[in-house]
C-alpha positions as CSV (number, residue, x, y, z in Angstrom):
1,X,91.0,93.0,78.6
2,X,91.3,96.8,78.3
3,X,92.1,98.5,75.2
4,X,95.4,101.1,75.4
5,X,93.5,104.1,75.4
6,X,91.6,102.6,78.3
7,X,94.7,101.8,79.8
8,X,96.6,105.1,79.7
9,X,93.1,106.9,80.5
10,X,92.5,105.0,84.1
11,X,96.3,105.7,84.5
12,X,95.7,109.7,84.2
13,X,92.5,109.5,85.3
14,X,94.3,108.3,88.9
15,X,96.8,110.8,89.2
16,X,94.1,113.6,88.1
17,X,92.1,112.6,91.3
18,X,95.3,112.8,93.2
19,X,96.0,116.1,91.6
20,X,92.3,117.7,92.7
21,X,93.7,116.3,96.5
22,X,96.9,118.2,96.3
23,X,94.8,121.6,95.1
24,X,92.7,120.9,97.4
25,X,95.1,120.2,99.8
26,X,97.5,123.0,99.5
27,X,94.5,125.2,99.6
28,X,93.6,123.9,103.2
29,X,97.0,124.7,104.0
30,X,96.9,128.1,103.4
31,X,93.5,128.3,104.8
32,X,95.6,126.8,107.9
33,X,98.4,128.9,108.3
34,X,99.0,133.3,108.5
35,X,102.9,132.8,108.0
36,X,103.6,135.3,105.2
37,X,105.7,133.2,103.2
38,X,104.1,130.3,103.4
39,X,100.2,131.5,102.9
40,X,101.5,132.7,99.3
41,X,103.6,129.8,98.2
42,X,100.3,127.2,99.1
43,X,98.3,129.3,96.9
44,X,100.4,129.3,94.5
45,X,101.0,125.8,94.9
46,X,97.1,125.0,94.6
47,X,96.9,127.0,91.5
48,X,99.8,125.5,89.8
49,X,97.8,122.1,90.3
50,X,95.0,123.7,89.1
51,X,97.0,123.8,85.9
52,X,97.9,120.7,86.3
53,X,94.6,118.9,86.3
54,X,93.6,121.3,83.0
55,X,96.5,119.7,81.1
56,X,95.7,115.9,82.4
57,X,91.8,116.7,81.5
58,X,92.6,117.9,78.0
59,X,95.2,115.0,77.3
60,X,92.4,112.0,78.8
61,X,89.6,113.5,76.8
62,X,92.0,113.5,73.8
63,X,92.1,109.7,74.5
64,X,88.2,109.7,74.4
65,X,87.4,108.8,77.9
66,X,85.7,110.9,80.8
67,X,87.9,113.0,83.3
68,X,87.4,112.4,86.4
69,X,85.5,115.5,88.2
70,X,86.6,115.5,91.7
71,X,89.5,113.8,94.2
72,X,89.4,110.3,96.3
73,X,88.1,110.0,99.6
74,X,91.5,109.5,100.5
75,X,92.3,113.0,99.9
76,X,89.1,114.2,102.0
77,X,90.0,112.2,105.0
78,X,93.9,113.3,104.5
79,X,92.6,117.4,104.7
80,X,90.3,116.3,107.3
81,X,93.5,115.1,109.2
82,X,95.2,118.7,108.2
83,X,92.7,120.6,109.6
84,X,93.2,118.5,112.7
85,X,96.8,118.8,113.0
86,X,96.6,122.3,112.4
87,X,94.0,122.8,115.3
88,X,96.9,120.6,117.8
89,X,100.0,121.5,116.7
90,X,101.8,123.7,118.6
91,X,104.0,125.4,115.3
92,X,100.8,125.0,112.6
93,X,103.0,126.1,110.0
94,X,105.8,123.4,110.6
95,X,103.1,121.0,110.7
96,X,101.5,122.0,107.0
97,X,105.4,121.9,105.7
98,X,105.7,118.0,106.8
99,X,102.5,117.1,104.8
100,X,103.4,118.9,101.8
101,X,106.7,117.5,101.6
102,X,105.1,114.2,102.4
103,X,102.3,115.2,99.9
104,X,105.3,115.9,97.2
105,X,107.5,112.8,97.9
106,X,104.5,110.9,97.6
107,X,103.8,112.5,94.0
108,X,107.2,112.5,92.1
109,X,107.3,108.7,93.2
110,X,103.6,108.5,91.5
111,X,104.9,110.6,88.6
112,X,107.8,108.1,88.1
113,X,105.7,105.0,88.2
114,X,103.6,106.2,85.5
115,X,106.8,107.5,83.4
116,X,107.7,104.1,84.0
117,X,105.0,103.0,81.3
118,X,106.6,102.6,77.8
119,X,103.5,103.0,76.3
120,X,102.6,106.6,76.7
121,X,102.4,108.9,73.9
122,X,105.7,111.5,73.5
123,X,102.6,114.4,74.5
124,X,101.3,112.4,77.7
125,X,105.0,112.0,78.6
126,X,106.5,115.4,77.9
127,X,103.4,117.2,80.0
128,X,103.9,114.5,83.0
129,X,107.6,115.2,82.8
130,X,107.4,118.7,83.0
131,X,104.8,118.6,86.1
132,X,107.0,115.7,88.0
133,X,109.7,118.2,87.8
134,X,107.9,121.0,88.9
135,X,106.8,119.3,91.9
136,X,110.5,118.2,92.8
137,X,111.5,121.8,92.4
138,X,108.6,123.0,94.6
139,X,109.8,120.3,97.1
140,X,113.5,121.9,97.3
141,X,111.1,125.2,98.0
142,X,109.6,123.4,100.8
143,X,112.7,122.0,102.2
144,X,114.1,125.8,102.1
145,X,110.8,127.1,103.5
146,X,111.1,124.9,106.6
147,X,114.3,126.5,107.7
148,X,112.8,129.9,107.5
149,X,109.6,128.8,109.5
């Protein structure tokens, strides 16, 4: 049986490998697209998880366990799939705003599940908190991008 730092630790250590997909991720997608509002807001998009993953390092290693260094093979095949869809599609730029706003759906529900957990410290759940809604703003961005594209 794991211990509850173990517990809480695998839990961030998942959403910090999802975290190094999104950067990741939204750094593909600018590398995807020349639109000149939407090149800017996925770089800052992949440096705000950048941020992100600092804060979910610091908090795991104050639990004593080992971040994890890199995303899932998930993620790879996922930008693997970008880069595809962005070499197909017709409007590349449409097409990198329906992943991210897949990408973000996917990660305020993610967010929530692990909120969820009445065993996180008030620090662990104040920093995931403030990220969740960070993503859910950017996703209103997105949603407001996609009628200027």
């Amino acid at each position: 049986m794991s211990t509850y730092t173990e517990t809480i630790g695998e839990k961030l250590n998942n959403l910090l490998e999802k975290t190094y997909d999104a950067e990741k991720g939204y750094k593909k997608a600018a590398e995807n697209t020349e639109h000149p509002l939407l090149k800017p807001y996925f770089e800052r998009r992949s440096k705000e998880r950048t941020d992100f993953k600092q804060a979910i390092k610091t908090e795991i290693k104050q639990f004593g366990q080992n971040p994890e260094t890199e995303g899932s093979l998930t993620g790879k095949v996922h930008r693997t799939w970008m880069d595809t869809k962005a070499l197909f599609a017709s409007d590349k730029a449409e097409a990198m705003l329906e992943e991210s706003i897949r990408g973000e759906k996917s990660a305020v529900d993610e967010y929530k599940e692990l909120l969820s957990d009445t065993q996180l410290p008030p620090s662990t759940a104040i920093m995931l908190k403030d990220q969740m809604n960070r993503i859910a703003y950017d996703l209103s961005t997105i949603k407001t991008l996609e009628n200027l594209s």
